[in-house]
C-alpha positions as CSV (number, residue, x, y, z in Angstrom):
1,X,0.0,0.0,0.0
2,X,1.4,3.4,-1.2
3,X,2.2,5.9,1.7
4,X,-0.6,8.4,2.6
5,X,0.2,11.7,4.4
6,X,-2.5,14.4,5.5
7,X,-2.0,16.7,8.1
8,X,-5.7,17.9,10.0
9,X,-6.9,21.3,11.3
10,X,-6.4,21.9,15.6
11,X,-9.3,21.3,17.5
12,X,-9.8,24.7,19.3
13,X,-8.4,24.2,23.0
14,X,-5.3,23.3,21.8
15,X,-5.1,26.5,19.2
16,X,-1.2,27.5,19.2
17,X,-0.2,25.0,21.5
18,X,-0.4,22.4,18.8
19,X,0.8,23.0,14.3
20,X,-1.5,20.0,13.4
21,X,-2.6,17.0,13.4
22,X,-1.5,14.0,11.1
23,X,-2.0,10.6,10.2
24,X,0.1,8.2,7.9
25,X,-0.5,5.0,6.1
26,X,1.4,2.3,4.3
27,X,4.3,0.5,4.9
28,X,7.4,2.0,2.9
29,X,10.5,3.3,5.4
30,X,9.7,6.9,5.7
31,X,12.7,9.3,5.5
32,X,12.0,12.1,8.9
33,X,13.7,15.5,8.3
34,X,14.4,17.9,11.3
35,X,11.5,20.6,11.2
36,X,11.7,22.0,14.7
37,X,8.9,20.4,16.4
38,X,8.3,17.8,18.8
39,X,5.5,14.7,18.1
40,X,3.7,13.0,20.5
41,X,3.2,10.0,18.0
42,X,0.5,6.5,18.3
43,X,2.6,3.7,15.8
44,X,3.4,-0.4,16.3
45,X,1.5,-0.9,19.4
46,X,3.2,2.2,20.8
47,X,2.8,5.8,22.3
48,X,6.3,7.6,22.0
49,X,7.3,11.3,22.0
50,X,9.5,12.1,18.7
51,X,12.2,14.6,18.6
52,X,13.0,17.4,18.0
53,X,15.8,16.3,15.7
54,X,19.0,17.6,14.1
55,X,19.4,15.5,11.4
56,X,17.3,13.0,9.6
57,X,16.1,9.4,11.0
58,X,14.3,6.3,9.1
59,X,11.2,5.4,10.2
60,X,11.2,1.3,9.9
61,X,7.8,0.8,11.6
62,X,5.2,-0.1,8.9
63,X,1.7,0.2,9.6
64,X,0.1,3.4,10.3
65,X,0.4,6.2,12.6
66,X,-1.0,9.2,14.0
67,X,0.3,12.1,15.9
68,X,0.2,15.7,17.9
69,X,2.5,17.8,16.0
70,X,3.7,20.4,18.9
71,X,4.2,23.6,17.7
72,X,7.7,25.3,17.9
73,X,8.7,25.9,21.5
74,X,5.3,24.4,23.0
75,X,6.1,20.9,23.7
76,X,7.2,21.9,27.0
77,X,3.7,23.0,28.1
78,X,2.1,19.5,27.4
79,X,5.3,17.0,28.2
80,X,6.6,19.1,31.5
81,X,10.4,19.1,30.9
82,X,12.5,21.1,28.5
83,X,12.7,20.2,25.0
84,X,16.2,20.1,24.8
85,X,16.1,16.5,27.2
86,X,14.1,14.9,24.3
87,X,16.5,16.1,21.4
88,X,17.4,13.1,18.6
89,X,15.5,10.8,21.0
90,X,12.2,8.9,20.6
91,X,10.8,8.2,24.9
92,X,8.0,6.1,25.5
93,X,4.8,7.9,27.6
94,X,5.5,5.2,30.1
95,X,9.4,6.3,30.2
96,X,8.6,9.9,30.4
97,X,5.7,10.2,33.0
98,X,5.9,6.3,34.5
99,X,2.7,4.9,35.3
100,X,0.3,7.8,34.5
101,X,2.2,7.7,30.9
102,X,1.8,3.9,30.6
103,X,-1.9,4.2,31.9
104,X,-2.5,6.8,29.0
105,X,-0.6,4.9,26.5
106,X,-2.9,1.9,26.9
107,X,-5.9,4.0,26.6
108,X,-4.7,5.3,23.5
109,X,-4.2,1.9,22.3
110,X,-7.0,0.5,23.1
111,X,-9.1,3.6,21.5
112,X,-10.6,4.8,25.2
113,X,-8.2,8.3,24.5
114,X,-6.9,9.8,21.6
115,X,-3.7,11.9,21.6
116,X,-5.7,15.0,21.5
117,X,-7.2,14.2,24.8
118,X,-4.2,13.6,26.1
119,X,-2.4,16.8,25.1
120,X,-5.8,18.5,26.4
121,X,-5.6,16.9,29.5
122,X,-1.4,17.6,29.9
123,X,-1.6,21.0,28.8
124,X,-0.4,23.8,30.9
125,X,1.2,27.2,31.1
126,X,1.4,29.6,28.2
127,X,3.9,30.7,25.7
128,X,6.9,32.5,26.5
129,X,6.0,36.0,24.5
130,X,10.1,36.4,23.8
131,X,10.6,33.3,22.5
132,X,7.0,33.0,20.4
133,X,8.6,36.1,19.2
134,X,12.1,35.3,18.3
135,X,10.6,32.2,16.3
136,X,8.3,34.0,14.6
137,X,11.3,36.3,13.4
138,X,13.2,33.4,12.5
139,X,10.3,31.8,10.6
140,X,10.0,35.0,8.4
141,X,13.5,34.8,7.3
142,X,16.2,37.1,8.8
143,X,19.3,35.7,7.1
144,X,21.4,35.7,10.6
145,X,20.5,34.8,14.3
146,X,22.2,38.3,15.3
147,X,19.0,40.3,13.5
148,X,16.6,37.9,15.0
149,X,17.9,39.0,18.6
150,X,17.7,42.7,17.8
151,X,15.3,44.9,20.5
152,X,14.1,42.4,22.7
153,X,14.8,43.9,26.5
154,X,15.8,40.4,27.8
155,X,20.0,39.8,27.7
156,X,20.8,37.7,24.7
157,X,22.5,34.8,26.7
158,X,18.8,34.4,28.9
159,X,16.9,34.4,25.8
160,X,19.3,31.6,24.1
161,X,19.0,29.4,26.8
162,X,15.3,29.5,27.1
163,X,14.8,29.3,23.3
164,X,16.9,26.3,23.8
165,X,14.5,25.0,26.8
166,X,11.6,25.3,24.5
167,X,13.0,24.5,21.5
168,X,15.3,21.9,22.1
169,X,18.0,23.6,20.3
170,X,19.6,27.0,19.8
171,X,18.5,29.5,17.4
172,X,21.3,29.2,14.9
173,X,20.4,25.2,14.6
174,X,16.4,26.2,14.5
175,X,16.9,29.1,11.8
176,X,19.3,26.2,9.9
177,X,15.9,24.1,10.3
178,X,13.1,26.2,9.3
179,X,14.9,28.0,5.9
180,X,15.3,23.9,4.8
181,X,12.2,23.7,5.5
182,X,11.2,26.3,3.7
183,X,13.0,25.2,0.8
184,X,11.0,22.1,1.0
185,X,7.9,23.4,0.6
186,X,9.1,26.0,-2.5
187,X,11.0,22.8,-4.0
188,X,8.2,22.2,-6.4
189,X,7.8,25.6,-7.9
190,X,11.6,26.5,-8.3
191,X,13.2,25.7,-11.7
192,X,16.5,24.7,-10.8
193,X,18.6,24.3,-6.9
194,X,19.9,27.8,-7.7
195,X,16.4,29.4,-7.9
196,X,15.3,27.4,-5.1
197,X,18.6,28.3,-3.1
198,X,17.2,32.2,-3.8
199,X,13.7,31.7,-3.0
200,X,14.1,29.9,0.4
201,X,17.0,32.7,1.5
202,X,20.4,30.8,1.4
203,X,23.5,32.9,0.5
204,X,24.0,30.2,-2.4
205,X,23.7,27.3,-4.1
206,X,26.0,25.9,-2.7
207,X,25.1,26.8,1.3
208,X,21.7,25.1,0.2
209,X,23.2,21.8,-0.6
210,X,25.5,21.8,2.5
211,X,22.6,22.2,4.7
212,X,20.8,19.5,3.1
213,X,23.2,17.2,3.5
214,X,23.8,18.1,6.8
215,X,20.0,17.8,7.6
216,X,18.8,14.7,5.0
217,X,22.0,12.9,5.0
218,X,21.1,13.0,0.7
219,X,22.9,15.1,-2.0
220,X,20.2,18.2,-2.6
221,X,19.9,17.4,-6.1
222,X,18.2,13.8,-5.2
223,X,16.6,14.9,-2.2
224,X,14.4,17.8,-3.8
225,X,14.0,15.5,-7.1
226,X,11.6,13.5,-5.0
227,X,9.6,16.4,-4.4
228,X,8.6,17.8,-7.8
């Protein structure tokens, strides 16, 4: 069966808390790039929390799968520990919140709960204003970290760290992140790497292909011909 990916609208409560929900079919090995955000994820008999990741990881797991796709720097509100603890990992609800996790995760399983309800139930706290900030700067494309940072009243070194609480990494890795991202989605509307290099805001060609090596672990040229 050929792979099926759809992402779903938020329901309301969990309204900037949560990017989306998503659910995914069919049994190919499914190639994961980072994208800043942290999943809580239902797959192969298990509940785990994914991410967030600095390079790329194969899904092996076959079958299908659901998730909670956190939204940048939110994780924290639903899981209760920095995101920076979970970074390139994959922790069972059971190993991250013992028996009220493996309680959960067997209600999920069993179709009593769904992951919404359980982000509902978890959720708490509200964004950090500075850091919901400094992402949104770095979303829209500043070509350094340094601009990003500019007039916020909060020292730069306390702002770093708690970006990097929230986000599970520093800005410089997250702005890496979310331009290759934003390649991605251009990828099937540019002509050529070059064009695309422009659109999504690298210096070059050739910065482009670097960080998608880095971030893929393919050459640019065969990862964004599987995207046209």
């Amino acid at each position: 069966m050929a792979t099926v990916y759809r992402e779903t609208t938020v329901p309301g409560e969990l309204t900037g808390m949560v990017r989306c929900l998503w659910e995914d079919t069919g049994t190919a090995p499914k190639r994961i790039v980072p994208d800043g955000c942290v999943d809580l994820v239902e797959s192969g008999g298990e509940v785990f929390v994914a991410g967030p990741d600095t390079a790329a990881w194969t899904w092996e797991t076959s079958g299908p799968a659901r998730g909670v796709r956190f939204a940048p720097g939110r994780a924290g509100d639903v899981l209760g520990l920095g995101a920076d603890e979970l970074r390139d990992q994959r922790v069972s609800l059971r190993d991250l919140w013992g028996r009220e996790g493996e309680l959960l995760a067997e209600r999920v399983l069993s179709g009593a709960a769904s992951l919404t309800a359980v982000a509902v139930r978890r959720g708490t706290g509200r964004a950090d204003r500075e850091i919901s900030a400094l992402i949104a700067r770095l979303d829209g494309g500043v070509p350094r970290v340094s601009a990003a940072l500019e007039r916020f009243t909060t020292g730069e070194r306390q702002l770093r760290r708690r970006f990097t609480l929230a986000v599970g990494y520093g800005p410089a890795t997250y702005l890496r992140v979310t331009r290759f991202q934003r390649a991605i989605g251009l990828a099937g509307t540019a002509p050529d790497l070059a064009s695309l290099a422009f659109s999504a805001g690298y210096a070059d060609q050739a910065h482009l292909s670097r960080d998608c090596r880095e971030l893929s672990g393919l050459k640019a040229s065969e990862f964004f011909r599987a995207r046209k």
